[in-house]
C-alpha positions in Angstrom: -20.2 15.9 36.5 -20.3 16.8 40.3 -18.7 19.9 39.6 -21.8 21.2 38.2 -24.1 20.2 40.8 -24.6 23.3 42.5 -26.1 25.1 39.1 -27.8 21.4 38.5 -29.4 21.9 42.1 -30.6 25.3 41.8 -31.9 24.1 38.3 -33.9 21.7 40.2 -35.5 24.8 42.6 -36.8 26.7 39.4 -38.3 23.6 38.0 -40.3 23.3 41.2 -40.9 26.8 41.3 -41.9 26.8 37.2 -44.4 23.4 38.2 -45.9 25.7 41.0 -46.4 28.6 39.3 -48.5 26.3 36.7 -51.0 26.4 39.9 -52.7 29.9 38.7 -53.7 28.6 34.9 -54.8 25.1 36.5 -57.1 27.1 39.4 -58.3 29.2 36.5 -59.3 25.9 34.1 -61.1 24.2 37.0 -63.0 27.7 38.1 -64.7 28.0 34.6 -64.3 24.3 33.8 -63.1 25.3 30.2 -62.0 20.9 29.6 -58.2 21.6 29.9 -57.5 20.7 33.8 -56.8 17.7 32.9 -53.7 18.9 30.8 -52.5 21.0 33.6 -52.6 18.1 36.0 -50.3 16.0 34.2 -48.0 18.9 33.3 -47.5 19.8 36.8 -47.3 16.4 38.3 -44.4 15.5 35.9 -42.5 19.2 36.4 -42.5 18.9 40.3 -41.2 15.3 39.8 -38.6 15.7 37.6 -37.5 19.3 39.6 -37.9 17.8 42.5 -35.8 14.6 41.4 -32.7 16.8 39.7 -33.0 18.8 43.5 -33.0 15.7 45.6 -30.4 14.5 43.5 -27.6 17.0 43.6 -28.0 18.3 47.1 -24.3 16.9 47.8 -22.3 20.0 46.7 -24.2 22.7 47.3 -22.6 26.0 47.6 -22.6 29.6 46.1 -22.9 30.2 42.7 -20.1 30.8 40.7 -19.5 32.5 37.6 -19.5 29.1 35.6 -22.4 28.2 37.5 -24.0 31.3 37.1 -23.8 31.2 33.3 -24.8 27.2 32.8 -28.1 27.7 35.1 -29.5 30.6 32.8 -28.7 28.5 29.7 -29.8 25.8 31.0 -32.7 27.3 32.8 -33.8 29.2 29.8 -33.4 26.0 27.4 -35.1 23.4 29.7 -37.8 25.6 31.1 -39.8 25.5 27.2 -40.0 21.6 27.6 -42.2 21.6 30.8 -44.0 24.7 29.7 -44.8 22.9 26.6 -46.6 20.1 28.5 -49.8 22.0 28.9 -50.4 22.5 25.2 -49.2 19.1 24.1 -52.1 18.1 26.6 -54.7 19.7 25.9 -53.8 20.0 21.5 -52.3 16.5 21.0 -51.9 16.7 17.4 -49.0 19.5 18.4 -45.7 18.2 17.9 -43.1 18.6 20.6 -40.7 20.8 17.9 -44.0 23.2 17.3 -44.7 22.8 21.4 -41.8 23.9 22.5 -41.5 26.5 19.9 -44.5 28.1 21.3 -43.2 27.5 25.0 -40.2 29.0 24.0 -41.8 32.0 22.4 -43.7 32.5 25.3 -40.8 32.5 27.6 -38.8 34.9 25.8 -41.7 36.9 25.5 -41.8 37.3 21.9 -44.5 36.2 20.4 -44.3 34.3 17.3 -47.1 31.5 17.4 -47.8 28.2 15.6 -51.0 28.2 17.0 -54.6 29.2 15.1 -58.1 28.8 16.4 -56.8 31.0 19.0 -60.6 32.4 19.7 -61.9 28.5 20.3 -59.0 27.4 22.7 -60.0 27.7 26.7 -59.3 31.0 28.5 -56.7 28.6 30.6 -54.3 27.8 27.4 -54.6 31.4 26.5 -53.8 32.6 29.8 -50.9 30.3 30.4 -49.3 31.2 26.8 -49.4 34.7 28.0 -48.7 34.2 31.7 -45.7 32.6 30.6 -44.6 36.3 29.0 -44.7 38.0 32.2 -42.7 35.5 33.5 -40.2 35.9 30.4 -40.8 39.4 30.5 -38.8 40.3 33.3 -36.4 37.3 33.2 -37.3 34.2 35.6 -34.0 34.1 36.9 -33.8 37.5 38.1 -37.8 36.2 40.1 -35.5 33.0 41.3 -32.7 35.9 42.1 -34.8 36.7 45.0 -36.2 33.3 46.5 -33.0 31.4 46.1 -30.9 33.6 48.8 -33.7 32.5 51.2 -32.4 28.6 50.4 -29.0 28.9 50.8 -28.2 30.3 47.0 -26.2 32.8 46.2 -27.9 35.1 43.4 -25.6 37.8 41.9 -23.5 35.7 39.2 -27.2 34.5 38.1 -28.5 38.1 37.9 -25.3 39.4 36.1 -25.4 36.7 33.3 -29.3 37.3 33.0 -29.5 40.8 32.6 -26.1 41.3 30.7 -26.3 45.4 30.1 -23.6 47.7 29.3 -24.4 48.8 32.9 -25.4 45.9 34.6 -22.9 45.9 37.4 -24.8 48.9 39.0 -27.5 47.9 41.7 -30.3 49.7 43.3 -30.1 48.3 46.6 -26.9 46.8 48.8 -28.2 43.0 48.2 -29.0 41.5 45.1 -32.0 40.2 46.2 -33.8 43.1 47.7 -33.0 44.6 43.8 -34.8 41.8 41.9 -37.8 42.3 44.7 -38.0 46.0 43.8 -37.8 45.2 40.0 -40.4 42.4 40.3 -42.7 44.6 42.6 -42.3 47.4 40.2 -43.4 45.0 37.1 -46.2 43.8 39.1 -48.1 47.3 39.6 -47.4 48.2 36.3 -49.3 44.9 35.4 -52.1 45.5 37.5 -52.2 49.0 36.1 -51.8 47.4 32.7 -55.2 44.9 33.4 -57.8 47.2 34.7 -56.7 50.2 32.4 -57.7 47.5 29.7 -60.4 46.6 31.4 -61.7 49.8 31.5 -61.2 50.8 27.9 -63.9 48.1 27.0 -62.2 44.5 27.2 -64.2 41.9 29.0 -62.2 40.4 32.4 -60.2 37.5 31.3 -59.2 39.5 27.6 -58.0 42.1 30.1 -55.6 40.0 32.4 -54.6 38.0 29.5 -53.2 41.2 27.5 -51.8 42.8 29.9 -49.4 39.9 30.9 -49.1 40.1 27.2 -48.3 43.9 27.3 -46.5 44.0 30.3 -44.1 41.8 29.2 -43.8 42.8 26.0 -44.9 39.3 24.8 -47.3 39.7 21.5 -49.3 36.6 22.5 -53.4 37.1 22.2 -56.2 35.3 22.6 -57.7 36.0 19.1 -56.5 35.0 15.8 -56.8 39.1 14.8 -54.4 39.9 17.5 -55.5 42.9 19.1 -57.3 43.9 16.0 -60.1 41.8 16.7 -61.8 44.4 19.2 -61.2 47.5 16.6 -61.2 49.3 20.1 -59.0 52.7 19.3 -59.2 53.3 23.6 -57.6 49.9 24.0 -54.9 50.5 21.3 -54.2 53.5 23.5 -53.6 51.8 26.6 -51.4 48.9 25.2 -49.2 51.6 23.7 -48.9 53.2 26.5 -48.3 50.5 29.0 -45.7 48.9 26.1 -43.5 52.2 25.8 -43.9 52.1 30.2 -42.5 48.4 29.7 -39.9 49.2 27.5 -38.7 52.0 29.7 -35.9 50.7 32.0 -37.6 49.3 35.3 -34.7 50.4 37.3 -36.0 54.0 36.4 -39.4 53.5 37.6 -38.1 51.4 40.7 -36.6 54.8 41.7 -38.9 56.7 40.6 -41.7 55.4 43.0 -39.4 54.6 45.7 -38.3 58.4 45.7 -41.9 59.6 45.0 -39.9 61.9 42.0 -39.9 62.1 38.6 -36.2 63.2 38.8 -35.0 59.7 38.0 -37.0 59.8 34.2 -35.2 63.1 33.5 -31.7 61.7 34.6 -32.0 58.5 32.5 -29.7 59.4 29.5 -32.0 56.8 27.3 -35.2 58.1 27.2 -34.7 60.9 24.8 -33.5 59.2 22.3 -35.9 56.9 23.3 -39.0 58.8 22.7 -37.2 61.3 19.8 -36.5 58.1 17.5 -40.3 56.5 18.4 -41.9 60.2 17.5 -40.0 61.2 14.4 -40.2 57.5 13.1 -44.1 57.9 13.1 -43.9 61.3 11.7 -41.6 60.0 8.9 -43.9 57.0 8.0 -47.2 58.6 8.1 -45.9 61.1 5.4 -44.6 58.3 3.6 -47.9 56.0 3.3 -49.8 59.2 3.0 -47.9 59.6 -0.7 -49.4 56.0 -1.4 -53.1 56.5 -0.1 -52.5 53.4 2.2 -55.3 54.5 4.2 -58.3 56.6 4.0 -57.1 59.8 5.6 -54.7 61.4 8.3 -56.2 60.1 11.4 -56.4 56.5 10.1 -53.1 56.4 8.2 -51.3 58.1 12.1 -53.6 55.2 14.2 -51.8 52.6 12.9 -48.3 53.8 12.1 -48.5 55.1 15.7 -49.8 51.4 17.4 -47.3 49.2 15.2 -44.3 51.4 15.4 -44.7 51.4 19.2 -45.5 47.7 19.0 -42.9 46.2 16.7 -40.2 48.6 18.4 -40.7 47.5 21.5 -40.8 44.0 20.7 -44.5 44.3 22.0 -45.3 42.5 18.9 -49.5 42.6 19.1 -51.1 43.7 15.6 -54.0 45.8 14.6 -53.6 46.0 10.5 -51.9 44.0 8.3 -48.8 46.3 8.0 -47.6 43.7 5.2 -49.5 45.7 3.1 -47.5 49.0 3.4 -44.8 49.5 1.3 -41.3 47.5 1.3 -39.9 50.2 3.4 -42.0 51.4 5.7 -41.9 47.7 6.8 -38.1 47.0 6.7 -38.2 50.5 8.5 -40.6 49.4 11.4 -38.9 46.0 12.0 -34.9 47.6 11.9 -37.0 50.2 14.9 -36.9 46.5 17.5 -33.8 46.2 16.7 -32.6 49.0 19.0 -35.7 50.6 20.8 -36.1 49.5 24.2 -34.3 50.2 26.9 -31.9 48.4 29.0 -33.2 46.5 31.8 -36.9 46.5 30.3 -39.0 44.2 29.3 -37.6 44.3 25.5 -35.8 42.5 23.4 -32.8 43.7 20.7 -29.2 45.6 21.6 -31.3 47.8 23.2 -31.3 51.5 23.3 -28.0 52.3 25.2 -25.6 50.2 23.4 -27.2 52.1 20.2 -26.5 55.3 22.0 -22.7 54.3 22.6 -22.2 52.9 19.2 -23.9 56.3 17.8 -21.6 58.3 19.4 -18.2 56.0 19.5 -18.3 56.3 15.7 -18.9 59.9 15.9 -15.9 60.0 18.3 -13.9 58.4 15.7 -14.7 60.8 12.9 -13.6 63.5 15.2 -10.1 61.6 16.1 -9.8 61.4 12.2 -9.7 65.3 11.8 -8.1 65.5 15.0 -5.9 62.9 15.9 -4.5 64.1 19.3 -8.2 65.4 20.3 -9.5 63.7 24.1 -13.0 63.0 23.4 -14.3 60.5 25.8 -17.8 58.7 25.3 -20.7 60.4 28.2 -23.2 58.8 29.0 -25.2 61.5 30.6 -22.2 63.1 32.8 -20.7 60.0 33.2 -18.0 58.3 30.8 -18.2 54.9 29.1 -15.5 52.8 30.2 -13.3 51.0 27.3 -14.0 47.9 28.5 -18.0 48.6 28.0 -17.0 50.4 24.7 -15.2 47.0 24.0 -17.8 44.7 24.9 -20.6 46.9 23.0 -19.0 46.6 20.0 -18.1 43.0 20.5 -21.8 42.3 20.7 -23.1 44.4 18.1 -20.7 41.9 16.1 -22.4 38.8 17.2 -25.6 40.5 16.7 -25.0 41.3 13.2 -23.2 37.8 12.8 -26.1 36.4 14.0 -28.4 37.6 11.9 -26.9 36.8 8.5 -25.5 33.1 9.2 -29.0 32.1 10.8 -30.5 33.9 7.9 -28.4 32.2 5.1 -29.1 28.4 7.4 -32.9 29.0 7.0 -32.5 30.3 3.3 -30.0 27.1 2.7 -33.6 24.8 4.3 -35.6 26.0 1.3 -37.6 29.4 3.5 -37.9 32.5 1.0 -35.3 35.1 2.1 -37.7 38.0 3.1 -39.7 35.4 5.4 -36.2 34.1 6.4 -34.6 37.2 6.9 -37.5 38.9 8.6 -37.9 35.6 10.8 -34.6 35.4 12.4 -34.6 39.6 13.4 -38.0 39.2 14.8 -37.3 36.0 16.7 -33.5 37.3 17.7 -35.1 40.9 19.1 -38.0 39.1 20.3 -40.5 40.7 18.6 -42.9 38.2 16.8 -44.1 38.4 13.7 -41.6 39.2 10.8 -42.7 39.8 7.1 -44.4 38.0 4.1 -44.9 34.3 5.3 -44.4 35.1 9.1 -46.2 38.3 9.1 -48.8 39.6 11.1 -51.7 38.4 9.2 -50.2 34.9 9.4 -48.2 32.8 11.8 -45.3 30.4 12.1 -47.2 27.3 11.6 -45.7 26.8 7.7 -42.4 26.4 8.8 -41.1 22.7 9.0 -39.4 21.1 11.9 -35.9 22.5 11.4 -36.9 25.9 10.7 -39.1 26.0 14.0 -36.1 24.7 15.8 -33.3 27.2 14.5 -36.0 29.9 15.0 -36.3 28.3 18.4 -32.7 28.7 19.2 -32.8 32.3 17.8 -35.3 33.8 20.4 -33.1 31.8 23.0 -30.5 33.6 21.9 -32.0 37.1 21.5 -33.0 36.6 25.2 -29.9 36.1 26.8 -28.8 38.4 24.6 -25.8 36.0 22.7 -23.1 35.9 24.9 -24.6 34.2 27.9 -25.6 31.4 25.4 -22.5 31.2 23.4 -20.4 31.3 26.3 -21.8 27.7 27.6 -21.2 26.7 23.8 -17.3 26.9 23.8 -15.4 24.3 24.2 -13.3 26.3 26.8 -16.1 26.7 29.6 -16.4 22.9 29.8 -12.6 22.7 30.9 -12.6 23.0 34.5 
């Protein structure tokens, strides 16, 4: 057991950290007096204690992380961290059960956006805020916040960020330590945030709807603070800035991080990504308003290409807020805008799914091997921009697309074996894996996850988990080989 102390210890740090941050939604409840401080006094008390305990208690082997270490703290961090963010909305809605509470705490964490919850409208600006507060936390990955406040206690951070943010290119960094790159990323997220609020703001949403959507947008969370989602306002200026601050946040942050820091919009032109990026988003709405325009769907043009435009940018990038119904569309036009998260955002954004460049290198490794099959002895190598993919990337990106598809269909066939409908299933598991939100039929936008019984919240719960450390991290800690030491 003492061998995993260190990653025990620095467990401890982000549970203090987590109970601390719970500060901001508990100054907020007592400043409007909404009735739920008392919820956030209990939560934090017993967070600080029990962090503060595991620290206290494991401070005998402290030493730099390890790879082991490095890969147990973010599974552990992001599978413990749910039950004390939990604690506030077991507190203040007692009639929650801890599988639906930590669903929702987990949900919020992974910044995707599936809720049990209803009577969102009637619940304090304080729950709301701490649902959604917990997104931008998620959003950009708390271990890669604690990646730059751990250094300053003794802890070593680059095995934590490299097992957190697990991209095909991951191993590059944007500064010489580790540390100083998760502070540009996080300061980076912030202005975008603050950007993100009084933009918002602005387009007509009163102060508190504003900073509670844009920790919602800028993390590419999906939580609101109505039942109607971001329908509720039928504000067509406000649906403008969330899409535009949701395809910012799906964008990789590295890019803007440079961008700002160089004062040049060279780095957005040099990021092999975004074309594809923005090429897939625009013909995608193109392709579906011409399609729902054959049905009569909506009243005209300009409706039908509002909200094809807002919910393919939203469900893509695992944004996951709502405007319509889109369960009303057409089989396809659904099936096509929930495959689009699948593979939209970027690496190193906010979003969720394989992510646009391991699409990219898939795309073109199987249009490599069609040419090798009319040309055996042909050199073709895989560029990413000027720069060629590696086989051990080429390796590991297909490996993952394989656990992704894997994935997919076992968790699907477990939740179809529990008695759940197969499109609500199905739909379920690829929204929760790509950490989008609301699926189809049962879990769609017009509805929620509160159906579901205990077993299907928790597999659905170990999905969005999953999606978030995108497999491996998770799996890894699950083999029986990693516990040999």
């Amino acid at each position: 057991m003492r061998a995993y102390y260190p990653a025990l210890n620095a467990l401890g740090l982000i549970i203090v950290i987590f109970a601390l941050l719970m500060l901001f939604p508990l100054s907020v409840s007592f400043w409007l007096d909404d009735g739920a401080t008392m919820a956030y006094d209990q939560a934090i008390v017993v967070t600080l204690l029990c962090g503060a305990l595991l620290w206290l208690g494991t401070r005998g082997r402290r030493r730099d992380l390890r790879v082991h270490d490095g890969f147990l703290l973010v599974a552990s961090t992001w599978v413990v961290l749910p039950v004390f963010g939990a604690l506030p909305l077991l507190g203040y809605l007692p009639h929650l059960s801890l599988v639906d509470a930590y669903f929702e705490a987990v949900s919020g964490l992974t910044a995707s956006g599936g809720t049990i919850l209803t009577g969102l409208d009637d619940l304090p600006t304080s729950i709301n805020l701490w649902r959604t507060f917990m997104h931008w936390i998620g959003g950009m990955g708390v271990i890669v916040l604690v990646v730059a406040i751990l250094p300053l206690l003794g802890i070593g951070g680059r095995q934590l960020f490299k097992a957190e943010v697990p991209t095909p290119m991951k191993e590059s960094s944007l500064t010489p330590r580790i540390a100083e790159t998760a502070k540009g990323l996080w300061l980076t997220y912030i202005l975008l945030t603050v950007g993100c609020g009084f933009s918002l703001w602005f387009a007509g949403l009163e102060g508190w709807d504003a900073v509670i959507h844009a920790f919602s947008v800028a993390g590419l969370g999906g939580f609101s603070s109505k039942d109607a989602s971001l329908g509720h306002f039928h504000n067509l200026d406000v649906e403008m800035v969330a899409m535009v601050f949701a395809l910012a946040s799906a964008l990789n942050f590295a890019t803007h991080y440079l961008a700002l820091s160089r004062r040049s919009l060279l780095p957005y032109f040099r990021d092999p990504e975004i074309p594809f990026f923005f090429a897939v988003l625009i013909v995608s709405i193109l392709l579906l308003t011409f399609y729902l325009m054959q049905f009569n769907v909506h009243a005209d043009l300009a409706t039908t290409l509002r909200y094809v435009s807002f919910h393919v940018v939203s469900i893509s990038t695992s944004l996951g807020l709502a405007t319509y119904d889109y369960t009303l569309w057409p089989m396809f036009a659904q099936i096509w805008v929930l495959f689009l998260g699948s593979f939209i955002a970027c690496s190193g954004s906010a979003g969720g799914g394989i992510k646009m460049m391991r699409a990219i290198i898939l795309y073109k490794q199987v249009f490599r091997e069609i040419i090798r099959s009319l040309h055996p002895n042909a050199v073709r190598p895989v560029l990413m921009g000027k720069q060629p993919v590696s086989e051990g990337i080429l390796h590991a990106v297909l490996g993952f697309s394989f656990m992704y598809m894997v994935s997919i269909v076992s968790l699907t066939l477990l939740l179809s074996a529990s008695g759940l409908e197969l499109i609500t299933a199905f739909s379920g598991v690829v929204a929760c894996l790509n950490n989008t939100g609301p699926g189809l039929d049962a879990v769609g936008p017009a509805s929620n996850y509160q159906s579901l019984n205990d077993f299907q919240t928790a597999v659905l719960s170990f999905t969005m988990i999953l999606g978030r450390l995108e497999i491996f991290t998770l799996l890894v800690v699950m083999t029986p080989a990693f516990w040999r030491r």
